[in-house]
BALOBA-1460 file (C-alpha; in Angstrom, 3 decimals):
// residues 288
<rec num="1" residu="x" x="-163.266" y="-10.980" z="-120.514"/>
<rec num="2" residu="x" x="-161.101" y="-11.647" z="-117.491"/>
<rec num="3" residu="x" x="-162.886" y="-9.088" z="-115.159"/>
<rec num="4" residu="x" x="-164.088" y="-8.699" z="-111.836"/>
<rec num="5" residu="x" x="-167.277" y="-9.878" z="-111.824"/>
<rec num="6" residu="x" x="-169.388" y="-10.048" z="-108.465"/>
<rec num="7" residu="x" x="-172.944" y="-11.649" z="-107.599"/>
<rec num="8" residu="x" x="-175.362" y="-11.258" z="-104.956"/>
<rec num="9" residu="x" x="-178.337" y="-12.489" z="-103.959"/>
<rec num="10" residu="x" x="-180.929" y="-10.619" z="-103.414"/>
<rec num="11" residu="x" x="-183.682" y="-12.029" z="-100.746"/>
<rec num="12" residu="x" x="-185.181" y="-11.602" z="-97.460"/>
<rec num="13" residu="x" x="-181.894" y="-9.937" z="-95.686"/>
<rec num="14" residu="x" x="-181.675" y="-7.849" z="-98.390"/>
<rec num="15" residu="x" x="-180.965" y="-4.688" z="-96.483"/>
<rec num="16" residu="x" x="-177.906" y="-6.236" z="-95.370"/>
<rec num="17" residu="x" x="-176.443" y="-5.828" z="-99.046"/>
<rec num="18" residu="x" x="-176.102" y="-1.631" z="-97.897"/>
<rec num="19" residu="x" x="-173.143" y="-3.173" z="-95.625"/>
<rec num="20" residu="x" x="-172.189" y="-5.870" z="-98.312"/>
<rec num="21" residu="x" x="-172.141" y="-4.094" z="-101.357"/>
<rec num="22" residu="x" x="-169.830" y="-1.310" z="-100.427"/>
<rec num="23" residu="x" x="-166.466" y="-2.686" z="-99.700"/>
<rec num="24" residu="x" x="-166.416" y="-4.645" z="-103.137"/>
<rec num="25" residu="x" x="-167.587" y="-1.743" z="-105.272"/>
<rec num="26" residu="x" x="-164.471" y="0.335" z="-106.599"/>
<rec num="27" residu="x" x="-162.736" y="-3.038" z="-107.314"/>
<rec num="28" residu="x" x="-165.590" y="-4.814" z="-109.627"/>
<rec num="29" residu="x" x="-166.260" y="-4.550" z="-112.732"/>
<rec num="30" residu="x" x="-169.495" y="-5.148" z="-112.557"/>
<rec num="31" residu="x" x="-171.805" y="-6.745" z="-109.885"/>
<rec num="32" residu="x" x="-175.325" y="-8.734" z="-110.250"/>
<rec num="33" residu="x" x="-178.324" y="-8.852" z="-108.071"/>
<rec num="34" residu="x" x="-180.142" y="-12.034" z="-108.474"/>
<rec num="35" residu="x" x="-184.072" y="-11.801" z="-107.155"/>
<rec num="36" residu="x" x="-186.378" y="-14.256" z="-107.689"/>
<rec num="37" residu="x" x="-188.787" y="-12.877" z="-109.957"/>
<rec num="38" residu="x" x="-191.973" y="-13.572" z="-107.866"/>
<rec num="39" residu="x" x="-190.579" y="-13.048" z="-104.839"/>
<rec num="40" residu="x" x="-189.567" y="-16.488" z="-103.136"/>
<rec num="41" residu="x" x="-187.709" y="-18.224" z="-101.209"/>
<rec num="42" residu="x" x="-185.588" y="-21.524" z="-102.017"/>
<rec num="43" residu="x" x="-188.427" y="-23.046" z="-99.620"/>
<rec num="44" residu="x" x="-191.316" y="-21.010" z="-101.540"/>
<rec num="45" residu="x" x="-192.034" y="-18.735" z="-99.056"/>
<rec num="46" residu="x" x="-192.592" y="-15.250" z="-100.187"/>
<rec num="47" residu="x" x="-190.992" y="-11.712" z="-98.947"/>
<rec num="48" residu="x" x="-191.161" y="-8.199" z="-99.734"/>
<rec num="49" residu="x" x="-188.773" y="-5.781" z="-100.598"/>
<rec num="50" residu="x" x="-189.436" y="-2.205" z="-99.651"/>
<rec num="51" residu="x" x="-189.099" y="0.302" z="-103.039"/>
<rec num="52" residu="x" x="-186.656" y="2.166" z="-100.788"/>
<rec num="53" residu="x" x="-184.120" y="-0.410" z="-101.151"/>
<rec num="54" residu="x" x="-183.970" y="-0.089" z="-105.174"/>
<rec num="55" residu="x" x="-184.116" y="3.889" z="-104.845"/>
<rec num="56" residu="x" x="-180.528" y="3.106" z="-102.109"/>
<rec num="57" residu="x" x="-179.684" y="1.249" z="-105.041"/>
<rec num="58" residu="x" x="-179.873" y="4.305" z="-108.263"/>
<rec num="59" residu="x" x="-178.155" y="6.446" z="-105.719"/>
<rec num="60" residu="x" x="-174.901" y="4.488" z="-104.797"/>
<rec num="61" residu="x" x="-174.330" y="3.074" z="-108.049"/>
<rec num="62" residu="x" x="-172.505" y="6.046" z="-109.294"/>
<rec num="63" residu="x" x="-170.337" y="3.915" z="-111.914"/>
<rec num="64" residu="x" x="-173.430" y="2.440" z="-113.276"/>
<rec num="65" residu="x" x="-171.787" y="-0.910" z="-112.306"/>
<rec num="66" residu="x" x="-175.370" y="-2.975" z="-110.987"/>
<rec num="67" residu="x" x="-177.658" y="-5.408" z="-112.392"/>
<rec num="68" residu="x" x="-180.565" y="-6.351" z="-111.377"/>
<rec num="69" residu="x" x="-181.509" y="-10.430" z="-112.513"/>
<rec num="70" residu="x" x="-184.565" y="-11.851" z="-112.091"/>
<rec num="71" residu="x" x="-185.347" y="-15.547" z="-113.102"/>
<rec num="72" residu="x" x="-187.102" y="-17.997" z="-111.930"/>
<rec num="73" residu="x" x="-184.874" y="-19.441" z="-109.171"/>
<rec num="74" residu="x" x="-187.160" y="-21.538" z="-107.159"/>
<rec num="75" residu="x" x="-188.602" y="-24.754" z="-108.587"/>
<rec num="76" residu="x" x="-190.731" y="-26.678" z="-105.983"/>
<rec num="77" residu="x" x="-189.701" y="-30.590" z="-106.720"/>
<rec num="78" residu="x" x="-186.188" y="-28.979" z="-105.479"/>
<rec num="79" residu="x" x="-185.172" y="-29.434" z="-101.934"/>
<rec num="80" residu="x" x="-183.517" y="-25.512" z="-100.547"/>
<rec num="81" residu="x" x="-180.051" y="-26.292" z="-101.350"/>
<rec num="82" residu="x" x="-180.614" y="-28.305" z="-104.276"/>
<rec num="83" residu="x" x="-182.279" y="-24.083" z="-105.535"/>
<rec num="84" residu="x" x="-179.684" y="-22.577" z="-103.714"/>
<rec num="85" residu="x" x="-177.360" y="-24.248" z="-105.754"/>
<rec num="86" residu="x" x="-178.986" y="-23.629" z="-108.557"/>
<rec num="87" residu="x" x="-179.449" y="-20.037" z="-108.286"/>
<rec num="88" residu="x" x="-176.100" y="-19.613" z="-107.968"/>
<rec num="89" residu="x" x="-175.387" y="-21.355" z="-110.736"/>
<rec num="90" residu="x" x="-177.302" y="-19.591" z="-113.300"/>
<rec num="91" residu="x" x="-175.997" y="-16.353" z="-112.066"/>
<rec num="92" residu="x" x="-172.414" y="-16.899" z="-112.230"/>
<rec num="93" residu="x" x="-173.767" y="-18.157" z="-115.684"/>
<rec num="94" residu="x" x="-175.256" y="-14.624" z="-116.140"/>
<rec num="95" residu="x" x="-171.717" y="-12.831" z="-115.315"/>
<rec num="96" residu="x" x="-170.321" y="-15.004" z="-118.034"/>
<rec num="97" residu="x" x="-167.486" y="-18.148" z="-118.025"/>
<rec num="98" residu="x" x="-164.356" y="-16.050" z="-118.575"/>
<rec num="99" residu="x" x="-164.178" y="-13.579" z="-115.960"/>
<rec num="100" residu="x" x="-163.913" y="-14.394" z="-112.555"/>
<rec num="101" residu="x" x="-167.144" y="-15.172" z="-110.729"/>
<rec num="102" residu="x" x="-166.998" y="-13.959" z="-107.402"/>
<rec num="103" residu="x" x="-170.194" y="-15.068" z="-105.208"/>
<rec num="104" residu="x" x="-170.895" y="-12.901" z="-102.210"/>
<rec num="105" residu="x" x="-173.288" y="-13.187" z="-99.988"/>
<rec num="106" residu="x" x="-175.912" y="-9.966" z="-98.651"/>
<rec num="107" residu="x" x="-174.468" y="-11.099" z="-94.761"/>
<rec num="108" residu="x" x="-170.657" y="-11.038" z="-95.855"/>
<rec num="109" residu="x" x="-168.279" y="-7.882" z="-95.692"/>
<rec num="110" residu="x" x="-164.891" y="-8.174" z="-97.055"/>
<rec num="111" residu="x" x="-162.327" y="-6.572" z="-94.884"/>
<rec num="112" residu="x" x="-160.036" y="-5.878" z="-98.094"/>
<rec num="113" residu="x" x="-161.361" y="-6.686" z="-101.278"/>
<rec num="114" residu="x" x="-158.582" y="-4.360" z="-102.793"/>
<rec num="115" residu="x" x="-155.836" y="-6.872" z="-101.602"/>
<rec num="116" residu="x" x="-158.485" y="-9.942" z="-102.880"/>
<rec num="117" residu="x" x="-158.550" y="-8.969" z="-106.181"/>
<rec num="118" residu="x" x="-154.796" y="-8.037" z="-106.311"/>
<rec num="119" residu="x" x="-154.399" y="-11.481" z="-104.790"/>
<rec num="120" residu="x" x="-156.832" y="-13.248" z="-107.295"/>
<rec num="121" residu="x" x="-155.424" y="-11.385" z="-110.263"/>
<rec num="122" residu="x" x="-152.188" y="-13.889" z="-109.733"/>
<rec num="123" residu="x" x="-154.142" y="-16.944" z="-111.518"/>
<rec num="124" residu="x" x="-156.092" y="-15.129" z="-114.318"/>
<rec num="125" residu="x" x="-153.853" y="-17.501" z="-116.252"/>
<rec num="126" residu="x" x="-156.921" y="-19.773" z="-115.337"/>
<rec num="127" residu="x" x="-159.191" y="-17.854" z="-117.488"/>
<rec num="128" residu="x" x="-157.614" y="-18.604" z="-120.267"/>
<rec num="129" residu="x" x="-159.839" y="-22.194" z="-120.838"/>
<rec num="130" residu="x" x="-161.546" y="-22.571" z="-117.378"/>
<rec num="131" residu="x" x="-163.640" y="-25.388" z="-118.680"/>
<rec num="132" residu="x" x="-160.464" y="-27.676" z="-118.494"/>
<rec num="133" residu="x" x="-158.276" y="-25.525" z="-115.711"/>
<rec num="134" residu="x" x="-161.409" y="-25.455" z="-112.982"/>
<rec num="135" residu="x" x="-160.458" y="-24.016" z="-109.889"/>
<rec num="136" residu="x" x="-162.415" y="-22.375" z="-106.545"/>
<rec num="137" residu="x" x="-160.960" y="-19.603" z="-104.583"/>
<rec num="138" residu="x" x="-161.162" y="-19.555" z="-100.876"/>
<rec num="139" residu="x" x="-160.939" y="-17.159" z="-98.397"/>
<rec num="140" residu="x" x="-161.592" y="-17.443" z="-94.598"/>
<rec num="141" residu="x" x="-164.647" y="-16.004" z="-92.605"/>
<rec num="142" residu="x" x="-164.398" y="-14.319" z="-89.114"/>
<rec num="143" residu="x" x="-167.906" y="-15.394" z="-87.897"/>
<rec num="144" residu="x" x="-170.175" y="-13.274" z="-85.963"/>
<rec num="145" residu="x" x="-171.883" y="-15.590" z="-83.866"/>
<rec num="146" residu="x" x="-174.535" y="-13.365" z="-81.714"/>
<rec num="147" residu="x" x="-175.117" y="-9.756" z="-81.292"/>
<rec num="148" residu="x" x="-174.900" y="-9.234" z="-76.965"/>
<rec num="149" residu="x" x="-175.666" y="-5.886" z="-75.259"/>
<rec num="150" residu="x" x="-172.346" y="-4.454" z="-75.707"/>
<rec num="151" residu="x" x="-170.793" y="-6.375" z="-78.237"/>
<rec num="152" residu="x" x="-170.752" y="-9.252" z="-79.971"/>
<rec num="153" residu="x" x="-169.930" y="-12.892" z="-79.997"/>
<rec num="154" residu="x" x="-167.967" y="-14.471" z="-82.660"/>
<rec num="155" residu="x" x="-165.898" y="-18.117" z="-83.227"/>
<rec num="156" residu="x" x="-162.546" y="-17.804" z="-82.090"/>
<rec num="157" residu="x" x="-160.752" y="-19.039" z="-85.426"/>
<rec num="158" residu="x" x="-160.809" y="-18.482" z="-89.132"/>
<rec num="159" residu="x" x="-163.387" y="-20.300" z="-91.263"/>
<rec num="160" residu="x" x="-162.323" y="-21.813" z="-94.517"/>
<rec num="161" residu="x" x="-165.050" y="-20.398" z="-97.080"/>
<rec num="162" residu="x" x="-165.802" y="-20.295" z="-101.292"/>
<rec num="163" residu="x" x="-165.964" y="-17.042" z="-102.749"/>
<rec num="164" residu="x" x="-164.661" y="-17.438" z="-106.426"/>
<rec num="165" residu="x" x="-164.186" y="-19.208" z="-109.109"/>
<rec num="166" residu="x" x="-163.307" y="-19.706" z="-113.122"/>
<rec num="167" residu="x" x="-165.978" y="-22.291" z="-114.059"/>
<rec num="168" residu="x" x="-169.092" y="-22.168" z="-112.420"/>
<rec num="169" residu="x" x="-170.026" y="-26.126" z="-111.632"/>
<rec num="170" residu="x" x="-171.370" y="-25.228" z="-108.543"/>
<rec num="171" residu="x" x="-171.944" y="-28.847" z="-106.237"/>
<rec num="172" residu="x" x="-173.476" y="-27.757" z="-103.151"/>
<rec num="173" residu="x" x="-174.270" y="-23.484" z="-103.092"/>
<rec num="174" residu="x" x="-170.960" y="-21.818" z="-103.829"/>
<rec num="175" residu="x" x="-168.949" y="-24.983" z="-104.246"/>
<rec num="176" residu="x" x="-167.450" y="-26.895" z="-107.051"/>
<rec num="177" residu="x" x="-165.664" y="-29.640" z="-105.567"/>
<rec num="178" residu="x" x="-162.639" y="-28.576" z="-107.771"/>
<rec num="179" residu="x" x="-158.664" y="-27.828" z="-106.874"/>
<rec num="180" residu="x" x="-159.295" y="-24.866" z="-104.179"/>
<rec num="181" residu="x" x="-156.639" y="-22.208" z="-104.013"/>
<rec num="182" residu="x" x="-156.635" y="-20.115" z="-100.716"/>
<rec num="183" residu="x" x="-156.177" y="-16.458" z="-100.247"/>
<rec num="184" residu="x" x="-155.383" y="-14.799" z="-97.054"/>
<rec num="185" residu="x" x="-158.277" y="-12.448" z="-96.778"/>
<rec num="186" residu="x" x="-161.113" y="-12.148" z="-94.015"/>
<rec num="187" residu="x" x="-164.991" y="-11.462" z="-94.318"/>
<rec num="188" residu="x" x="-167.005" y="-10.988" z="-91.659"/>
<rec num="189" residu="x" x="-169.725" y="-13.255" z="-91.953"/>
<rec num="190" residu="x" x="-172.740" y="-12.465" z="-89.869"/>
<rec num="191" residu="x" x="-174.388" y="-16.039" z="-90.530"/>
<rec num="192" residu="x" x="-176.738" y="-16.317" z="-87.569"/>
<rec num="193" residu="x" x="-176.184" y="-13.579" z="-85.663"/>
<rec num="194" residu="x" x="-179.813" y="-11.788" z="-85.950"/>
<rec num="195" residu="x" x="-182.245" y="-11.129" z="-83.932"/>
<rec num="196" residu="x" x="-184.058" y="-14.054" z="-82.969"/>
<rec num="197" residu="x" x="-186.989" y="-13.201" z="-85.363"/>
<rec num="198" residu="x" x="-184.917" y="-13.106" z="-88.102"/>
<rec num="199" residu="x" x="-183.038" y="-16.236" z="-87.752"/>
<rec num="200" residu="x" x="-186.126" y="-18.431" z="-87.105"/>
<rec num="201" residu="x" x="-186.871" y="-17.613" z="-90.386"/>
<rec num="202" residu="x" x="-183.697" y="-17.644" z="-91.507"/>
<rec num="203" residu="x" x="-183.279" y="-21.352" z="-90.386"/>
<rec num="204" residu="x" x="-187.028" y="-22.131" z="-92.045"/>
<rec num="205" residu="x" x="-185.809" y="-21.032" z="-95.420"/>
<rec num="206" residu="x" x="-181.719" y="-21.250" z="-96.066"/>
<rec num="207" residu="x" x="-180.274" y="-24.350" z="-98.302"/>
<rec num="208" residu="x" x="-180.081" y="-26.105" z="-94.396"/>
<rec num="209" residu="x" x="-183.172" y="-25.615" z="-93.321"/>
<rec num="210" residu="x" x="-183.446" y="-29.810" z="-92.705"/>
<rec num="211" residu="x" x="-179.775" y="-29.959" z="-91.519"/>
<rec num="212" residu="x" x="-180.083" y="-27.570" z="-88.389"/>
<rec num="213" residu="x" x="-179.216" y="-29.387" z="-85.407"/>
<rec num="214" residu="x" x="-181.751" y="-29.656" z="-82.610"/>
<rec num="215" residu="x" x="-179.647" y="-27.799" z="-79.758"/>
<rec num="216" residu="x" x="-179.016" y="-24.896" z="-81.544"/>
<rec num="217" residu="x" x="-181.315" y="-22.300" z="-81.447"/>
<rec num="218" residu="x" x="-181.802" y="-23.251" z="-77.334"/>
<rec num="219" residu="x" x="-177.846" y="-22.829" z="-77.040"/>
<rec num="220" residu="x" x="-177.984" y="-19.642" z="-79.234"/>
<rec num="221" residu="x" x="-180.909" y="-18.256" z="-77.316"/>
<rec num="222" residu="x" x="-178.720" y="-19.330" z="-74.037"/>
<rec num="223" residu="x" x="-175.236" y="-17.657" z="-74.960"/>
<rec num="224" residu="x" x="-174.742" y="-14.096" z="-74.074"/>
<rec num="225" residu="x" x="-171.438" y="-12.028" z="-73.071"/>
<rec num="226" residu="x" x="-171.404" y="-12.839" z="-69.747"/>
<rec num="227" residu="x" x="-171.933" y="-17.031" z="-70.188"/>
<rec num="228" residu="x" x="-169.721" y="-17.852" z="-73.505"/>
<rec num="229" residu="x" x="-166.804" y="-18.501" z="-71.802"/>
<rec num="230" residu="x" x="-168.902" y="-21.719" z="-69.709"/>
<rec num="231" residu="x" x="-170.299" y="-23.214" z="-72.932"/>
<rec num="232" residu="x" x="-169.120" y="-25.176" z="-76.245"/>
<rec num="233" residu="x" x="-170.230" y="-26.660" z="-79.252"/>
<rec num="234" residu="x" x="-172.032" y="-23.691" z="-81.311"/>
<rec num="235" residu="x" x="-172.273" y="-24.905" z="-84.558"/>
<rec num="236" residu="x" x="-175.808" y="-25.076" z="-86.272"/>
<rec num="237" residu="x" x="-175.255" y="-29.050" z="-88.061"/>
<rec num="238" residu="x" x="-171.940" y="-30.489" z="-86.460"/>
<rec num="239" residu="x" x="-171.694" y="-28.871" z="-82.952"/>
<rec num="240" residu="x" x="-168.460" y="-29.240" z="-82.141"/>
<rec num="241" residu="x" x="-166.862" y="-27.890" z="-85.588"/>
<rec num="242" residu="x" x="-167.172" y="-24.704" z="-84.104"/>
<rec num="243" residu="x" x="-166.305" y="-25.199" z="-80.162"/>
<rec num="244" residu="x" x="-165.538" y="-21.790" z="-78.804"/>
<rec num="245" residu="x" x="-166.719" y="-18.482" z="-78.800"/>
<rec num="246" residu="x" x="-164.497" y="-14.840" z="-78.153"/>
<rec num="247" residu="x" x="-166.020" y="-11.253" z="-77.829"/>
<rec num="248" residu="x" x="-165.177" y="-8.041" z="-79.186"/>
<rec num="249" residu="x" x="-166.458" y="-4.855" z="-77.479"/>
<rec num="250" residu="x" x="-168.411" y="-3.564" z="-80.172"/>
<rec num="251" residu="x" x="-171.415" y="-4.006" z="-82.588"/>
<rec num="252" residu="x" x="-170.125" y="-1.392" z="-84.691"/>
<rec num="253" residu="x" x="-169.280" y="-2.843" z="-88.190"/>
<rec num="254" residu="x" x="-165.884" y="-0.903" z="-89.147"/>
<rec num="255" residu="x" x="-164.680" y="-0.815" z="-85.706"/>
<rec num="256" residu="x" x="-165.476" y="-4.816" z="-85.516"/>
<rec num="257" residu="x" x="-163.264" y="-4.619" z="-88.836"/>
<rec num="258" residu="x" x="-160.048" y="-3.016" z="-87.082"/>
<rec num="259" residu="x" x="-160.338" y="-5.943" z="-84.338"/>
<rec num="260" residu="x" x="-160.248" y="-8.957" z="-86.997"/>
<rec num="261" residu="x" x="-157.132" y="-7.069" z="-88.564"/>
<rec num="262" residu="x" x="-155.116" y="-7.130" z="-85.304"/>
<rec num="263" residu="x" x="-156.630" y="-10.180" z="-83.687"/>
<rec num="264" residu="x" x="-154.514" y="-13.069" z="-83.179"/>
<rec num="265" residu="x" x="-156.828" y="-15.829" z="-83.117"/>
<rec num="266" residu="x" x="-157.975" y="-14.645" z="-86.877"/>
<rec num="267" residu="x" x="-154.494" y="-14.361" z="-88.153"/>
<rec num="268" residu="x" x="-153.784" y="-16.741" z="-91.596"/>
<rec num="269" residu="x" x="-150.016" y="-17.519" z="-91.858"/>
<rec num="270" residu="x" x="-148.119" y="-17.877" z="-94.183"/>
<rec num="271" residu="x" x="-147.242" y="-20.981" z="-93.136"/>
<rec num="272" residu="x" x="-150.567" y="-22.182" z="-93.086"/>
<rec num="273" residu="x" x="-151.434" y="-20.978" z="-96.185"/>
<rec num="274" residu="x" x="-148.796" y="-22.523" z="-98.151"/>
<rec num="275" residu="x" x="-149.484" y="-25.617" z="-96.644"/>
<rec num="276" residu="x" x="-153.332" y="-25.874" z="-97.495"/>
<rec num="277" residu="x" x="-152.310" y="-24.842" z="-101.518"/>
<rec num="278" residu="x" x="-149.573" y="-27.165" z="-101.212"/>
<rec num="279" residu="x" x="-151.967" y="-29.985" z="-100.623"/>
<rec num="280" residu="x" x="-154.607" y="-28.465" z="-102.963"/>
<rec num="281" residu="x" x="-151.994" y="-28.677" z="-105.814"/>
<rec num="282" residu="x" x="-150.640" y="-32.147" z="-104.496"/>
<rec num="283" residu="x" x="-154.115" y="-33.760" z="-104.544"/>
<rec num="284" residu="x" x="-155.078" y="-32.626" z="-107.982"/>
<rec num="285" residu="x" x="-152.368" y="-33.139" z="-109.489"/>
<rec num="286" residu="x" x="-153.034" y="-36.514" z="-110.935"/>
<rec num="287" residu="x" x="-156.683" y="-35.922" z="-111.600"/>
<rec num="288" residu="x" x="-156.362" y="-33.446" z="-115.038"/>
């Protein structure tokens, strides 16, 4: 008990997870691939995965660290996020209540998972009875927006996001609605930047497929390297919670990492940090 434990799940951007997996490897214990077993979406829609992919697989897992787990993770009286939640749920049930369930997703790339786990290793206090000491670990995404010709577009602040947790009573996807504790650590988060194939179906077939709002994809279509600077309002439900847009000179994922680590914009202080855990602590506090 009290390991590193890390799931992913395993769908239609699955050859994203050759980026994903990587950078959490050497510091989990284990990780789990969740696939639906016949192939579907949380809409119902089905998708193929080339043999290739499980061959890339055998080959990088070296430490013999990766699980493949397949279940039956789309029921059709379910509305997409009501399955994406409860996919999620029954694999951090898989990983097992006592180690820390870390929830990653195939489109997210840590920037230092070392200093994450180092940083997470601080509360495994919380393992000790998780059903009554329920907590959620957040870190912050640095979202890629839109791939341009020579770079790419990406919101100009620090997203708060779920990644762990000690009890897995998942609300909506990776959330519990419990006490949230918040590391400083980045992940690039590629969320719609695809090409526009990609996230038309993306945006058919995530948990907010009916929440999209009706601007977006014209506005994302719109945008380019040359225009961002003229527009605002880029989120995909509530425009304005993301209102502006920066660029970075590169598509290239590890130089894209060396920006976010000495970019101001995407800088968590101290300050700030002790301030959101401060109010985390504050607002629970009553509530045990």
């Amino acid at each position: 008990m009290k390991k590193i434990h890390v799931g992913f799940l395993l769908s239609y951007d699955y050859e994203l997870l050759k980026f994903s997996l990587p950078p959490v490897y050497e510091e989990a214990d284990r990780i789990f691939l969740a696939k639906d077993k016949d192939s579907r979406t949380w809409k119902g829609q089905k998708f193929d995965v080339d043999p290739g992919f499980y061959e890339w697989i055998k080959a990088f897992d070296t430490q013999h660290k990766i699980e493949i787990y397949e279940g039956d993770f789309y029921l059709p009286e379910l509305s997409t996020i009501e399955n994406d939640t409860r996919e999620r749920t029954m694999l951090s049930q898989k990983m097992g209540i006592g180690n820390w369930l870390i929830q990653v997703d195939s489109d997210e790339y840590f920037i230092d998972f070392k200093k994450f786990v180092s940083d997470l290793r601080q509360y495994d206090s919380y393992l000790d009875d998780p059903e009554n000491n329920k907590i959620q670990i957040f870190a912050f995404w640095a979202i890629i927006f839109k791939y341009t010709a020579n770079g790419i577009l990406y919101i100009d602040e620090p997203m708060k996001a779920a990644f762990a947790t000690n009890y897995p009573n998942y609300k909506v996807a990776r959330r519990t609605n419990e006490r949230v504790i918040y590391l400083d650590s980045i992940v690039l988060h590629e969320s719609v930047a695809r090409t526009e194939a990609q996230l038309r179906f993306k945006l058919e077939n995530w948990g907010h497929n009916v929440d999209v709002h009706k601007d977006f994809l014209n506005k994302w279509i719109a945008v380019d390297e040359t225009n961002y600077q003229t527009m605002t309002d880029f989120y995909y439900i509530e425009p304005k919670r993301w209102k502006t847009l920066s660029y970075f000179p590169t598509k290239k994922i590890e130089e894209i990492k060396n920006y976010v680590a000495t970019s101001k914009n995407l800088k968590i202080t101290k300050s700030h940090l002790m301030l959101r855990n401060f109010g985390q602590w504050f607002k629970f506090l009553f509530k045990r």
